[in-house]
VEXBAVEX-235205 format. One record per residue (C-alpha): residue number from 1; residue in one letter; chain; x, y, z. Coordinates in Angstrom, 1 decimal. Example, Ala and Ser with C-alpha at 12.3 -4.5 7.8 and 13.67 -1.06 7.14 Angstrom:
2
<pt 1,"A","A",<12.3,-4.5,7.8>>;
<pt 2,"S","A",<13.7,-1.1,7.1>>;
***
This chain:
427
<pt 1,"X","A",<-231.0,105.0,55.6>>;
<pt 2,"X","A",<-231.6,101.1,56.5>>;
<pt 3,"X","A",<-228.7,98.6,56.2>>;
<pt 4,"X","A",<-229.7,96.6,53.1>>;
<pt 5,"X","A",<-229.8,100.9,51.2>>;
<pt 6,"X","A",<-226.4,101.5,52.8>>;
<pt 7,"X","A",<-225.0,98.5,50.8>>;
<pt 8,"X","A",<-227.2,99.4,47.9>>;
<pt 9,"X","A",<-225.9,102.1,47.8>>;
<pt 10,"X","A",<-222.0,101.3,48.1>>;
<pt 11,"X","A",<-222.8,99.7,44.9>>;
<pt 12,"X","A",<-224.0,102.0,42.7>>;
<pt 13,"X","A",<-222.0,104.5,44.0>>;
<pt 14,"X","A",<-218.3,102.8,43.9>>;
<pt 15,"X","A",<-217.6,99.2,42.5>>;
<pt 16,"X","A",<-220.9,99.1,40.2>>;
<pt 17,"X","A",<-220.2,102.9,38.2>>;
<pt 18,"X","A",<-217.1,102.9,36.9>>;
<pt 19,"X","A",<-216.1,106.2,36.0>>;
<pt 20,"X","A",<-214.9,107.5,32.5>>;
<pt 21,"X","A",<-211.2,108.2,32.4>>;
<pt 22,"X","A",<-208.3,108.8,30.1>>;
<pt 23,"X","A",<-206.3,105.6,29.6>>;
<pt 24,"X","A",<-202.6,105.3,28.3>>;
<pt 25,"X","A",<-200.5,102.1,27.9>>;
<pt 26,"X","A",<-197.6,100.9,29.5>>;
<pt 27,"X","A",<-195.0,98.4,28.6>>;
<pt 28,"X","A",<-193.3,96.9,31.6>>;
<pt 29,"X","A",<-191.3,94.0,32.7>>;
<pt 30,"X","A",<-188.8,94.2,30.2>>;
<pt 31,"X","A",<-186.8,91.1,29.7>>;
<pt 32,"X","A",<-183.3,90.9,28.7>>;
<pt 33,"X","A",<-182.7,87.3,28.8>>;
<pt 34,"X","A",<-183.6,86.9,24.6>>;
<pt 35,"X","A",<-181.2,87.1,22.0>>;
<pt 36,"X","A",<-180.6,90.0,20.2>>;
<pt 37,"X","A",<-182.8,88.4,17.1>>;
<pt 38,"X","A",<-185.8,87.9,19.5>>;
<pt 39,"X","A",<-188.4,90.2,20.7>>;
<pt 40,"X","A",<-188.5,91.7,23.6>>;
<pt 41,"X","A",<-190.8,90.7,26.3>>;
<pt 42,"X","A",<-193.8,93.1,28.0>>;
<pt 43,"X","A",<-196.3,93.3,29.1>>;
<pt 44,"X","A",<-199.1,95.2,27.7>>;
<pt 45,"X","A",<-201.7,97.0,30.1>>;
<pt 46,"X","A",<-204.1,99.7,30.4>>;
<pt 47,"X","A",<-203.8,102.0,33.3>>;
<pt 48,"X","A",<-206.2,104.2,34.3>>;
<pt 49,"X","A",<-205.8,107.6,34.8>>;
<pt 50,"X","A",<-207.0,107.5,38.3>>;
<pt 51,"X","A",<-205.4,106.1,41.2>>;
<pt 52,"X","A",<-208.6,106.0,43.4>>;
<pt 53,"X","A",<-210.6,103.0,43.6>>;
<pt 54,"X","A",<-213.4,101.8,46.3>>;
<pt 55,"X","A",<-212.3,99.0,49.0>>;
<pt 56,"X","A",<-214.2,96.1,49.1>>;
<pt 57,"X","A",<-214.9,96.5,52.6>>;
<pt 58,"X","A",<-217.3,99.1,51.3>>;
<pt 59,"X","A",<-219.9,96.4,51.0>>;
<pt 60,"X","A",<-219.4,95.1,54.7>>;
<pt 61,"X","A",<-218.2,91.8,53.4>>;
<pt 62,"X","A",<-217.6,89.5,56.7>>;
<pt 63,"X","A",<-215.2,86.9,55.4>>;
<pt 64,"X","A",<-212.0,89.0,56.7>>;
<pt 65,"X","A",<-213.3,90.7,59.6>>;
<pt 66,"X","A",<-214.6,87.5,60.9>>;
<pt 67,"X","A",<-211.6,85.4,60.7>>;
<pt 68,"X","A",<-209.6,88.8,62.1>>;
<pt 69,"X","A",<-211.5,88.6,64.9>>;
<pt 70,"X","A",<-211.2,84.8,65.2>>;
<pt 71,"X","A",<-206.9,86.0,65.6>>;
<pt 72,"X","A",<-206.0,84.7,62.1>>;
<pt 73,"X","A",<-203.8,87.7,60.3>>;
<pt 74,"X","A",<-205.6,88.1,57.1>>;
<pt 75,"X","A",<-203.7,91.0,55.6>>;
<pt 76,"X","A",<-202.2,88.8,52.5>>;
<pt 77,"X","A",<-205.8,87.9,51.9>>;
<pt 78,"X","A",<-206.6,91.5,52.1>>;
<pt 79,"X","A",<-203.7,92.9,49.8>>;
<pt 80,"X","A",<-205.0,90.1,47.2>>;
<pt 81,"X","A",<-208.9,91.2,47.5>>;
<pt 82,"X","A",<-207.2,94.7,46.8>>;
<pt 83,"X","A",<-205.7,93.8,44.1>>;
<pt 84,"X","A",<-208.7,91.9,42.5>>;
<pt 85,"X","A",<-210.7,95.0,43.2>>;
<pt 86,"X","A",<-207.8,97.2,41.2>>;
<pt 87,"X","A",<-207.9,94.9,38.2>>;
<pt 88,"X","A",<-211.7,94.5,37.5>>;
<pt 89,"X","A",<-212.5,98.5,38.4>>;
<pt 90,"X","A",<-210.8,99.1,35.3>>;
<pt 91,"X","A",<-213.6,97.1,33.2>>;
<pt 92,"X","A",<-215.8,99.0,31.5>>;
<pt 93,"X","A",<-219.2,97.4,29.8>>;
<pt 94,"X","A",<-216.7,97.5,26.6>>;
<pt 95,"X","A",<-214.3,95.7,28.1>>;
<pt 96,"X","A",<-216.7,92.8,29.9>>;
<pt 97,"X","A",<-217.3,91.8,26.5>>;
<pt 98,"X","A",<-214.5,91.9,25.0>>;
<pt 99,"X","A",<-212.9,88.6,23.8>>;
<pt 100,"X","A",<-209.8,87.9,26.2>>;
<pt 101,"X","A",<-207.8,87.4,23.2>>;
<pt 102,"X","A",<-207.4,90.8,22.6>>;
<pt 103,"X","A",<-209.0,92.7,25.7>>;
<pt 104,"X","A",<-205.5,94.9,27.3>>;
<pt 105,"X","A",<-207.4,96.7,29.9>>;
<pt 106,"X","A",<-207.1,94.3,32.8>>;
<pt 107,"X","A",<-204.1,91.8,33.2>>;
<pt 108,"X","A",<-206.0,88.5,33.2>>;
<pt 109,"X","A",<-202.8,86.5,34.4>>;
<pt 110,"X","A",<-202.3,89.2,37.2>>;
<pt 111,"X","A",<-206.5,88.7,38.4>>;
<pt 112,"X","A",<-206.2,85.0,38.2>>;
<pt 113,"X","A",<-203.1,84.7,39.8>>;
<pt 114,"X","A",<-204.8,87.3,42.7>>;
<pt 115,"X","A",<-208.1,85.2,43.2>>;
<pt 116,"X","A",<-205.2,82.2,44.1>>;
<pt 117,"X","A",<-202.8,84.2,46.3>>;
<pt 118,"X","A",<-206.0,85.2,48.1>>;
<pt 119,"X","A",<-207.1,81.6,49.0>>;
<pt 120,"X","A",<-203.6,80.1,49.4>>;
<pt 121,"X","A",<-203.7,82.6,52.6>>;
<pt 122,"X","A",<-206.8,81.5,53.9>>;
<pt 123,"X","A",<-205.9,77.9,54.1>>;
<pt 124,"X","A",<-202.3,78.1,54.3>>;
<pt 125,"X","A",<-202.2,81.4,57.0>>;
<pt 126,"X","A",<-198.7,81.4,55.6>>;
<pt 127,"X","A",<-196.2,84.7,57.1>>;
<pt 128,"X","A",<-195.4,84.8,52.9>>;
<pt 129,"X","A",<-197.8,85.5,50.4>>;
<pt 130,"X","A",<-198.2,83.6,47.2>>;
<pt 131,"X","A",<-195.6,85.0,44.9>>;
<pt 132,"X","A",<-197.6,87.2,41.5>>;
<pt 133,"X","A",<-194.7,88.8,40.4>>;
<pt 134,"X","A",<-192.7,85.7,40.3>>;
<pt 135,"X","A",<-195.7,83.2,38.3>>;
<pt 136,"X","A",<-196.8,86.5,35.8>>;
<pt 137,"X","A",<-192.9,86.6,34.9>>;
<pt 138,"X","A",<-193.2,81.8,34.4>>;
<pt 139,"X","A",<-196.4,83.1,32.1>>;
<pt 140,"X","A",<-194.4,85.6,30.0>>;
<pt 141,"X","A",<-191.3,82.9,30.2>>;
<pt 142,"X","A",<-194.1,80.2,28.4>>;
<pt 143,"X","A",<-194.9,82.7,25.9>>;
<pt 144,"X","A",<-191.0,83.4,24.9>>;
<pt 145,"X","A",<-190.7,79.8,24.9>>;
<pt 146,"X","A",<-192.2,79.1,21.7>>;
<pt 147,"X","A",<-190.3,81.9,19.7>>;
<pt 148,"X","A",<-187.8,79.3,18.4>>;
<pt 149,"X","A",<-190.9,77.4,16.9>>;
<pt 150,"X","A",<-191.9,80.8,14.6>>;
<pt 151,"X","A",<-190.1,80.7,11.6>>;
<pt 152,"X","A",<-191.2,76.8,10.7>>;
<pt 153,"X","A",<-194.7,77.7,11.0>>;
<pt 154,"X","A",<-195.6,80.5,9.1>>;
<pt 155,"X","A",<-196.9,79.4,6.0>>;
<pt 156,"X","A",<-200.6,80.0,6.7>>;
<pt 157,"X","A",<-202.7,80.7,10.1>>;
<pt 158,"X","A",<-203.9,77.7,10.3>>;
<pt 159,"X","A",<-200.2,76.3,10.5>>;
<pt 160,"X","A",<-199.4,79.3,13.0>>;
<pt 161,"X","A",<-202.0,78.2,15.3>>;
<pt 162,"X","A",<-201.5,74.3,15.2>>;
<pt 163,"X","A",<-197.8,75.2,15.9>>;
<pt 164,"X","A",<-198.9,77.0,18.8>>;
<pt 165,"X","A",<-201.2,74.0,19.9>>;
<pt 166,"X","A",<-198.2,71.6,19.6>>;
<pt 167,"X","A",<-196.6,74.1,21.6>>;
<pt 168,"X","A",<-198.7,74.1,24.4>>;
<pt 169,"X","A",<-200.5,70.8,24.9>>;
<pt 170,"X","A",<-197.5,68.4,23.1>>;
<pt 171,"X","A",<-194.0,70.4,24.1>>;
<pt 172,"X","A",<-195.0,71.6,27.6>>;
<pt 173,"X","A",<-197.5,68.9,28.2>>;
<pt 174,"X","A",<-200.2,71.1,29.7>>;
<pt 175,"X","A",<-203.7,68.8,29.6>>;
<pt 176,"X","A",<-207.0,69.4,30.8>>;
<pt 177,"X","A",<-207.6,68.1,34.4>>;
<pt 178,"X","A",<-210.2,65.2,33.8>>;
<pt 179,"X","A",<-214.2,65.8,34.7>>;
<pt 180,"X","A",<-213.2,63.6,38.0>>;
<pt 181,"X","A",<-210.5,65.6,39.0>>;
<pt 182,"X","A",<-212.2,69.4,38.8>>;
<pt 183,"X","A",<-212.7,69.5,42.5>>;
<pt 184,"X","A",<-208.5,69.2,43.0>>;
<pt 185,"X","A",<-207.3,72.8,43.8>>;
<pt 186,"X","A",<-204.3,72.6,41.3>>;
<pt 187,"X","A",<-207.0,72.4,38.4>>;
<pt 188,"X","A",<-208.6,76.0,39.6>>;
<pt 189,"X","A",<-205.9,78.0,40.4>>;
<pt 190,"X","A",<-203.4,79.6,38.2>>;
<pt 191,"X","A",<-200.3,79.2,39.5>>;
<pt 192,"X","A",<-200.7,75.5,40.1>>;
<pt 193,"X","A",<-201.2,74.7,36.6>>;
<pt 194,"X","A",<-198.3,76.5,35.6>>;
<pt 195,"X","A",<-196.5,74.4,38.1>>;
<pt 196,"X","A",<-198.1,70.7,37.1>>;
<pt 197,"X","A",<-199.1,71.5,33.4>>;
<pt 198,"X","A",<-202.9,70.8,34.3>>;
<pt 199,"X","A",<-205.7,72.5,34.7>>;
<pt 200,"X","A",<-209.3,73.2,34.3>>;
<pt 201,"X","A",<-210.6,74.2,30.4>>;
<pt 202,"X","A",<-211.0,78.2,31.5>>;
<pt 203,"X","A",<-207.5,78.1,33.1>>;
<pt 204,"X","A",<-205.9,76.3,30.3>>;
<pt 205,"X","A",<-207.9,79.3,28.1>>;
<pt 206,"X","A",<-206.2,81.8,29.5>>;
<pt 207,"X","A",<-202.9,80.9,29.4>>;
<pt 208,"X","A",<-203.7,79.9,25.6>>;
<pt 209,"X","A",<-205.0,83.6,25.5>>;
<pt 210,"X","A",<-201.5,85.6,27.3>>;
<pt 211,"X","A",<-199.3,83.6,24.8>>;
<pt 212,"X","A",<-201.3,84.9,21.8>>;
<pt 213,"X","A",<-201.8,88.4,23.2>>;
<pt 214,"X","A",<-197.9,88.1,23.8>>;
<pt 215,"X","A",<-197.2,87.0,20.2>>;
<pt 216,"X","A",<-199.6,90.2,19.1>>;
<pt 217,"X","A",<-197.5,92.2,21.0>>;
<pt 218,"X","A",<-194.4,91.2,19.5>>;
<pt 219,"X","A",<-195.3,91.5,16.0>>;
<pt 220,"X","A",<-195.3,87.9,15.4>>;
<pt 221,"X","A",<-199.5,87.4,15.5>>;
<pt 222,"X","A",<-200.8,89.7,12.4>>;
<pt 223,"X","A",<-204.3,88.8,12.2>>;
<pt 224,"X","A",<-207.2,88.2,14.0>>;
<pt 225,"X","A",<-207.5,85.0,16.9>>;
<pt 226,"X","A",<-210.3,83.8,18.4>>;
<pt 227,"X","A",<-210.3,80.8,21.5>>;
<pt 228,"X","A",<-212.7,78.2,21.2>>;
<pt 229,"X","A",<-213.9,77.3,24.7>>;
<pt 230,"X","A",<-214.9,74.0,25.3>>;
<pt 231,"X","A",<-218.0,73.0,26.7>>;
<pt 232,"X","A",<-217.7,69.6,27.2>>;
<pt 233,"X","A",<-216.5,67.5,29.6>>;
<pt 234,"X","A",<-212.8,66.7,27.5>>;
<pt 235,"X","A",<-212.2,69.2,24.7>>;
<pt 236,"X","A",<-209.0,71.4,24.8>>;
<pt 237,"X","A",<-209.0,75.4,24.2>>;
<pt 238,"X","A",<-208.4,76.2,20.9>>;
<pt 239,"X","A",<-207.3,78.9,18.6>>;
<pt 240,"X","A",<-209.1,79.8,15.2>>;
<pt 241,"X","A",<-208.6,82.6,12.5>>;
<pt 242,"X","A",<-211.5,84.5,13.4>>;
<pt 243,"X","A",<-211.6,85.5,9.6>>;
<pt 244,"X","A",<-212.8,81.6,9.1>>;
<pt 245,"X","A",<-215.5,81.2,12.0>>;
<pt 246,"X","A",<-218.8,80.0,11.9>>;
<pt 247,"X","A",<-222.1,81.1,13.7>>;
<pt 248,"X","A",<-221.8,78.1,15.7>>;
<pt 249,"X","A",<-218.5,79.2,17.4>>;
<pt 250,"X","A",<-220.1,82.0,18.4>>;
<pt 251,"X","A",<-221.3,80.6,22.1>>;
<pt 252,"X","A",<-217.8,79.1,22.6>>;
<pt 253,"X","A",<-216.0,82.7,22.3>>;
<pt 254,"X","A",<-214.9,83.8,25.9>>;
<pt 255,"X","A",<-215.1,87.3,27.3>>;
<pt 256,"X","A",<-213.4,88.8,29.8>>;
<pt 257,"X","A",<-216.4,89.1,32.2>>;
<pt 258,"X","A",<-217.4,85.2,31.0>>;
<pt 259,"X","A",<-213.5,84.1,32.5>>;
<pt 260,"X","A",<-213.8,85.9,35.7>>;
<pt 261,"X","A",<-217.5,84.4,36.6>>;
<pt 262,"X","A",<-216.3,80.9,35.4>>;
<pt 263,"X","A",<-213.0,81.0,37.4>>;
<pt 264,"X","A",<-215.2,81.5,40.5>>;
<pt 265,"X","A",<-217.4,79.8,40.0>>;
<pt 266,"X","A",<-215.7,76.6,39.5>>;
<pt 267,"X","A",<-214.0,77.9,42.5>>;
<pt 268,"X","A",<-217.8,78.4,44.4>>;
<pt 269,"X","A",<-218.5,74.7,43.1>>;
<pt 270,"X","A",<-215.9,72.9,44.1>>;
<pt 271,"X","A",<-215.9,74.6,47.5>>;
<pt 272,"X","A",<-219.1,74.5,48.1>>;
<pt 273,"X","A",<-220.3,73.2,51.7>>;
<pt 274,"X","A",<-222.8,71.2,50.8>>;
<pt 275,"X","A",<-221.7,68.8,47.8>>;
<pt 276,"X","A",<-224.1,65.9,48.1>>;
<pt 277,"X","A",<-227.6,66.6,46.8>>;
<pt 278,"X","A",<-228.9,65.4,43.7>>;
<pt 279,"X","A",<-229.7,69.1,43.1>>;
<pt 280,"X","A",<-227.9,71.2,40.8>>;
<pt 281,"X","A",<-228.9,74.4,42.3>>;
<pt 282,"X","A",<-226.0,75.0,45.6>>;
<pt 283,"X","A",<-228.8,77.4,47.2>>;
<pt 284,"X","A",<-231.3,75.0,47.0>>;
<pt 285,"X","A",<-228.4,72.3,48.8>>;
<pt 286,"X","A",<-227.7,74.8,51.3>>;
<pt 287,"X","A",<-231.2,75.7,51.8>>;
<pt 288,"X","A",<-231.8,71.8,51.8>>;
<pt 289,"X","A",<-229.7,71.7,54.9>>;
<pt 290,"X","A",<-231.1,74.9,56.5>>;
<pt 291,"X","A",<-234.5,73.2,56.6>>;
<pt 292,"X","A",<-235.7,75.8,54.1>>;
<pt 293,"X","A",<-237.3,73.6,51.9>>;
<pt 294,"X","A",<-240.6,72.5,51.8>>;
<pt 295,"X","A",<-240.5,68.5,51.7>>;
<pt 296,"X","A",<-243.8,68.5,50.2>>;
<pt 297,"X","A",<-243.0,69.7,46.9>>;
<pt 298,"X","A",<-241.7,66.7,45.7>>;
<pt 299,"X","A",<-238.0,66.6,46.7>>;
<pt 300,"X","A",<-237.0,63.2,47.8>>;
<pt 301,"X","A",<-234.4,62.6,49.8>>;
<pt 302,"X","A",<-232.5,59.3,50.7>>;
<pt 303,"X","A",<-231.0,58.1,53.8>>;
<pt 304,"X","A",<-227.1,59.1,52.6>>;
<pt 305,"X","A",<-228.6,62.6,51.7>>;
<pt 306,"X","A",<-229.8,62.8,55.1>>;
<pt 307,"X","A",<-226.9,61.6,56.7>>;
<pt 308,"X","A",<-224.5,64.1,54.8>>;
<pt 309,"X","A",<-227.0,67.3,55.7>>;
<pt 310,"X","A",<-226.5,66.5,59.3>>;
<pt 311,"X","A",<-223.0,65.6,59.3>>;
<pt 312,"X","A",<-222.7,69.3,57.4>>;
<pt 313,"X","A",<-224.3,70.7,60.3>>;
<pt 314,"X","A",<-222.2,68.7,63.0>>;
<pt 315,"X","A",<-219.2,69.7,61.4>>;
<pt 316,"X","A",<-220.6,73.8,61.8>>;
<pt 317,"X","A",<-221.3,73.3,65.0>>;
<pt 318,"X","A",<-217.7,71.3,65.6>>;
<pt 319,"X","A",<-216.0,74.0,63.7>>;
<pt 320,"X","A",<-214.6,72.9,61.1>>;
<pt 321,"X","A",<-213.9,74.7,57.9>>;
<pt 322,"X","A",<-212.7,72.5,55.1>>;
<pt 323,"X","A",<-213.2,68.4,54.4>>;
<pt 324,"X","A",<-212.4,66.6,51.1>>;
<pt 325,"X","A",<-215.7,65.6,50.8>>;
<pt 326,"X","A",<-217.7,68.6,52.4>>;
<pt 327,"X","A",<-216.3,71.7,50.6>>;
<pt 328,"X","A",<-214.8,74.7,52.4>>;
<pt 329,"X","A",<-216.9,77.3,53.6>>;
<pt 330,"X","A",<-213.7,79.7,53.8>>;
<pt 331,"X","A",<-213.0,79.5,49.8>>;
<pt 332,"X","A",<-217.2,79.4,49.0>>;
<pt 333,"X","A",<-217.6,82.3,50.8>>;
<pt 334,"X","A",<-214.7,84.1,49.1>>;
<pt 335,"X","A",<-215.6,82.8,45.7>>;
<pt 336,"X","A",<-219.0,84.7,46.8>>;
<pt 337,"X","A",<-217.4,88.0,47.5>>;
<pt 338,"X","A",<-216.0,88.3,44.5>>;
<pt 339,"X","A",<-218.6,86.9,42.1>>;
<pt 340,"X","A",<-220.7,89.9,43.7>>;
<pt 341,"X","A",<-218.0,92.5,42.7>>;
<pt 342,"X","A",<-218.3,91.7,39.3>>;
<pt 343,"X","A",<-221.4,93.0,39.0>>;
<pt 344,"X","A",<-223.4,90.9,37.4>>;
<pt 345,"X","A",<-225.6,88.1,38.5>>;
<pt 346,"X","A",<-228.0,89.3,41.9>>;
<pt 347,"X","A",<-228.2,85.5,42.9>>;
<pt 348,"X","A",<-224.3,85.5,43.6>>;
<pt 349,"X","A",<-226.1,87.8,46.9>>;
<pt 350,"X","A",<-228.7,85.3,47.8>>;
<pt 351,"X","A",<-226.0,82.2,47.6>>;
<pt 352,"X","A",<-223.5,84.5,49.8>>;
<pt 353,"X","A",<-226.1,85.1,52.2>>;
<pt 354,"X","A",<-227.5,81.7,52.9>>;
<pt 355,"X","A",<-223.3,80.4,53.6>>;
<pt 356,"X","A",<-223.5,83.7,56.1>>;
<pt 357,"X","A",<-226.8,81.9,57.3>>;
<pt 358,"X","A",<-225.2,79.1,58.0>>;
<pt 359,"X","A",<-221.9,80.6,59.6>>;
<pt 360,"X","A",<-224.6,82.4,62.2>>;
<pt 361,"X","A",<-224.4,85.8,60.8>>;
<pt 362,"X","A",<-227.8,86.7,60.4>>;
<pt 363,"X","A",<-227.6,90.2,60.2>>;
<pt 364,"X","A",<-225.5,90.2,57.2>>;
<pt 365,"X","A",<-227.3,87.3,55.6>>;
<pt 366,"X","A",<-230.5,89.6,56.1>>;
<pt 367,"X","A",<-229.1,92.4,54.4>>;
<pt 368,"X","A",<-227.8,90.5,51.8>>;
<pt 369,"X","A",<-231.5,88.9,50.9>>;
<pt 370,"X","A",<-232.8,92.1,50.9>>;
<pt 371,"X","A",<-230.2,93.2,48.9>>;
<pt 372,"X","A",<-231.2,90.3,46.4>>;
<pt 373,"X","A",<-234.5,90.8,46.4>>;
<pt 374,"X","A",<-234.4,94.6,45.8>>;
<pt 375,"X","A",<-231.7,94.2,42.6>>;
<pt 376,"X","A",<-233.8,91.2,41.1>>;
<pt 377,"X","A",<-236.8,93.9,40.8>>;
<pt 378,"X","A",<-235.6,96.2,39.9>>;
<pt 379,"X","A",<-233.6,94.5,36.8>>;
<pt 380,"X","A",<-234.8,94.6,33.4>>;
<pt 381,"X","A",<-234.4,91.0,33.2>>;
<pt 382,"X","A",<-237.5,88.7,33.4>>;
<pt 383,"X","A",<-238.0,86.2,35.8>>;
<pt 384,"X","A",<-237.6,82.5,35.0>>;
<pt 385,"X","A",<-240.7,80.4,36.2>>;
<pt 386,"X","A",<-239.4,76.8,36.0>>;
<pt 387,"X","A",<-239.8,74.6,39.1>>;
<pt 388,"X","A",<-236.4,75.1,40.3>>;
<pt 389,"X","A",<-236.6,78.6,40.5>>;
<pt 390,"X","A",<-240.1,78.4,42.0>>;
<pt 391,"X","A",<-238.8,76.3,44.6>>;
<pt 392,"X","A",<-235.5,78.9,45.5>>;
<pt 393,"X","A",<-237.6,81.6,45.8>>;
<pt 394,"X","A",<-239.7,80.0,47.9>>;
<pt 395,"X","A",<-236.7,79.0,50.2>>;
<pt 396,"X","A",<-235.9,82.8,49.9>>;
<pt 397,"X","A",<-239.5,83.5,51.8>>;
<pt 398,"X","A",<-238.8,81.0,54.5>>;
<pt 399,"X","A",<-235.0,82.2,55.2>>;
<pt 400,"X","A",<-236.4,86.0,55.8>>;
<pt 401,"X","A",<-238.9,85.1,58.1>>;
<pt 402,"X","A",<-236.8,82.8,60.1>>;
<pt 403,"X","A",<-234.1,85.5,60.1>>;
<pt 404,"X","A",<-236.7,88.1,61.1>>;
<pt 405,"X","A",<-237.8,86.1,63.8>>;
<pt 406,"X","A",<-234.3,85.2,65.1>>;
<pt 407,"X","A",<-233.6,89.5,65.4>>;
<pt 408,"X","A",<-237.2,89.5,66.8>>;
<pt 409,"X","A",<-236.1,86.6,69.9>>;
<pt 410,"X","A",<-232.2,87.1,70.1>>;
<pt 411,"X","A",<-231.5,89.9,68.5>>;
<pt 412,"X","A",<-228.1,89.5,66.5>>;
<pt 413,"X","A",<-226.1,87.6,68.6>>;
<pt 414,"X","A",<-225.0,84.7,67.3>>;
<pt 415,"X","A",<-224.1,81.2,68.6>>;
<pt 416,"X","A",<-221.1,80.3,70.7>>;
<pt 417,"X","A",<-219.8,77.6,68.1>>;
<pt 418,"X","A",<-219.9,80.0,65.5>>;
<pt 419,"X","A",<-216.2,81.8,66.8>>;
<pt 420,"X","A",<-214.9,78.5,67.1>>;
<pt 421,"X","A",<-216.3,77.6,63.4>>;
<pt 422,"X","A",<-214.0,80.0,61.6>>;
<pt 423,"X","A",<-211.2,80.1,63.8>>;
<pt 424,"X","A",<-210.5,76.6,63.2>>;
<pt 425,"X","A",<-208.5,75.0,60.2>>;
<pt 426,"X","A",<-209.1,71.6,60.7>>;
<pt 427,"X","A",<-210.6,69.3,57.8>>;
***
């Protein structure tokens, strides 16, 4: 069996088939700190019946391993990869689209709070690991917050849910980071805006989300909730009685599978290596840099463009990971990993392949452009045929041949500078 079947087949056969299995739910993290008039607090999961679930080292991710053998400890990265891994193998095609107001099947707060205790180690390369347990009990803590603000508010839903609002974005403060600020880390990750009260719209979502999946629990929430997700660059996430909404709410309802890919993807974004190109496409930027693009197709390129391509590639070659204004390849190329567990979008392989391009592993940036190429035909879905996908499949075709002729001259071995490019943490 060749490489690129070996991982297609670690798909199909672990992360990507979730098996059928009797679930029960479980109320846990009882707290004892409300009056005897207030409810109690859990939280509500679904556990599956089976204790068995697939490693993501089944599909020969090189994130890890390569910093590991670089002599940076990644095993709080690794227990947080697990526990991602834990929390989406209980999604079933139900659950992906399920609204994440009332989805109970995977802890969103716990997922979120994993994707962040998994990056804080890879920058940090702290001995302790970011605390779950300790910001999933400062979630449950928001939601019993607003119990004393019940009884004034229930004289219709729409009350209930402005009350709630008030809550949130007046009481606690918690505002949306603005569009300038979406690249600061504390926007994206969990626990940091439950530490500064700001944060990104899909973060801000889903701690709207836990509180009213909270109230539910409790009794106090008796009819149906849906968030409104903003797709602007300003609006705030708000709740609606769902008996009241229009067909034109219905692209602004978030899913459970919608969170997850826009969580890491604002994390692949911001992170990306190659933030200045007047492309919106971050293969084609990457590409761009890679020489992978034909200049003849109309791309034009000024002199800063230029300059910040081969400053990208000086700073490879120099080793460094991270820069303000450069992205960090250590957080892309996670973001990556886990967009491709999710199971859902085949370009999350080609993107993850063309950072591995660039980091100098070429075997694994092989396999995983195979790997691309052999889900995108056999998917149902039909191909797009504007210019920009034209040109990133085009870049596809020049990247496999050059990386066929590099196993062809050098075989796999890969470049001095690259060990020195992920061991060090410089910016």
């Amino acid at each position: 069996m060749s490489s690129a079947s070996s991982i297609t087949a670690a798909f199909s056969s672990s992360l990507w088939i979730l098996k059928p299995s009797h679930s029960k739910f479980s109320k846990f993290q009882s707290c004892s700190s409300f009056p005897p008039s207030s409810p109690p607090c859990f939280r509500l999961l679904c556990r599956s019946g089976s204790s068995q679930h697939a490693s993501s080292t089944d599909l020969n991710f090189a994130l890890h391993d390569a910093l590991e053998s670089s002599g940076i400890d990644t095993s709080h990265a690794r227990e947080a990869r697990n526990g991602f891994v834990s929390q989406i193998q209980k999604l079933s095609d139900i659950e992906r689209e399920t609204s994440i107001c009332i989805n109970r099947c995977v802890d969103l707060g716990r997922t979120a709070l994993y994707i962040a205790a998994e990056d804080d180690s890879l920058i940090s390369h702290s001995s302790v690991p970011l605390m779950v347990d300790a910001f999933l009990e400062r979630l449950d803590d928001l939601s019993m917050g607003y119990c004393p603000h019940y009884n004034s508010c229930r004289s219709s839903p729409e009350n209930f849910l402005e009350s709630i609002e008030r809550y949130l974005y007046v009481k606690k403060g918690f505002r949306r980071s603005s569009a300038k600020n979406q690249e600061e880390p504390q926007a994206l990750y969990l626990h940091s805006v439950l530490t500064h009260c700001s944060g990104s719209a899909v973060m801000l979502s889903l701690i709207h989300s836990e509180i009213l999946k909270m109230l539910r629990l409790w009794g106090l929430l008796d009819f149906d909730v849906e968030i409104f997700f903003p797709h602007d660059l300003h609006g705030l996430p708000r709740a609606y009685d769902k008996q009241k909404s229009k067909e034109s709410d219905q692209p602004h309802i978030m899913t459970v599978q919608m969170l997850l890919e826009e969580i890491l993807r604002n994390l692949k974004d911001a992170f990306w290596p190659f933030q200045n190109d007047h492309v919106d496409s971050l293969f084609l930027r990457a590409a761009h840099a890679a020489n992978c693009i034909d200049k003849s197709n109309g791309i034009q390129e000024s002199g800063f463009q230029l300059a910040s391509a081969k400053a990208a590639q000086h700073r490879q070659e120099q080793g460094a990971w991270a820069s303000v204004h450069f992205g960090d390849m250590r957080r892309a190329l996670s973001a990556c990993e886990r967009l491709i567990l999710l199971k859902n979008d085949p370009k999350e392989m080609r993107d993850y392949s063309i950072l591995l391009y660039h980091c100098g592993f070429y075997e694994q940036a092989l396999k995983y452009l195979k790997l691309y190429q052999d889900t995108k035909s056999s998917s149902s879905q039909s191909q797009s045929t504007n210019s920009v996908s034209i040109q990133e499949e085009d870049a596809v075709e020049k990247l496999i041949v050059r990386l066929n002729l590099i196993a062809m001259e050098e075989g796999w071995t890969r470049p001095f500078y690259v060990r020195n490019f992920i061991g060090n943490n410089s910016g």
